[in-house]
N, C-alpha and C positions, 0 to 999 in steps of 0.2 A: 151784475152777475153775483161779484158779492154778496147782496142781502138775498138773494135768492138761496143761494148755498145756506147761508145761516140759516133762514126758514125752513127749507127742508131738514137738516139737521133737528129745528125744535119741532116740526111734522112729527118726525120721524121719533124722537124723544117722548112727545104728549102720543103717538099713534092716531094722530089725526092723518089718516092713508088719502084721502080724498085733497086734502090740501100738499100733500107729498106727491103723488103723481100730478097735481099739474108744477111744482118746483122741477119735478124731473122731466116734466114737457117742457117748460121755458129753459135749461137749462140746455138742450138738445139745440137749442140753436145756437148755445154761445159753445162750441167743439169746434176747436180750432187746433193748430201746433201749439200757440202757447198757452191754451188751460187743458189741451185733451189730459194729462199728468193727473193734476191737481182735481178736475170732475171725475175723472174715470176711480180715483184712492175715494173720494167721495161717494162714489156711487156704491163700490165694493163696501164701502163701511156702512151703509145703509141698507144694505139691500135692495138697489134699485137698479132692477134688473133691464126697463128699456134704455135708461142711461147708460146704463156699463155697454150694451150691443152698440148704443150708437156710440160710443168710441172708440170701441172695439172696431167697428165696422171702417172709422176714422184713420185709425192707425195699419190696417191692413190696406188702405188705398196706396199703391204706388206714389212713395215721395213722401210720405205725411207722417213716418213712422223714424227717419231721417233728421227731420225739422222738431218732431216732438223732442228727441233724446238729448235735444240739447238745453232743453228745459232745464228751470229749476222744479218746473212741475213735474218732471219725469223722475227725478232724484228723490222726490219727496214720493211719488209712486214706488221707485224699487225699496224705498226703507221703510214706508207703513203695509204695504200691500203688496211682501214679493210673489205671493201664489199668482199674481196677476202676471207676471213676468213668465211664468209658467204655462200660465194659460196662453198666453200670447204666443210663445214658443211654438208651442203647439198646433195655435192656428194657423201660425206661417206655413209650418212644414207642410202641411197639407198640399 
């Protein structure tokens, strides 16, 4: 999962888009409690928009948004990317 992250980063970097969304398709399956944090700051810093919904989507499932905040990838989310914490707010209230 690692070097995938790194990759999309230098995708993302050089603007090789084609090699960026599939980083952010393989990336989709590692959304869990303990990386949603750390993918989703990732995804927000990239622009990668089906990344961010599928963790978004992760974190609004009953139970899963509980398990994330205990991260340290959730820490490292509210202090590079707090508009997302915003965003998320938002989606709850709904």
């Amino acid at each position: 999962m690692v070097m995938t992250q790194h990759l999309l980063e230098a995708a993302d970097r050089y603007g090789m888009e084609r090699l960026k969304l599939v980083c952010e398709d393989k990336l989709c399956d590692y959304v869990d409690a303990s990386s949603d944090g750390t993918i989703l700051a990732l995804a927000e810093q990239h622009g990668c928009d089906g990344l961010k919904r599928a963790c978004m989507e992760f974190l609004t499932t009953e139970g899963n948004l509980k398990a994330v905040i205990k991260t340290d990838g959730f820490d490292h989310l509210a202090k590079s990317c707090p508009s997302i914490l915003i965003e998320l707010l938002a989606k709850l209230a709904l």
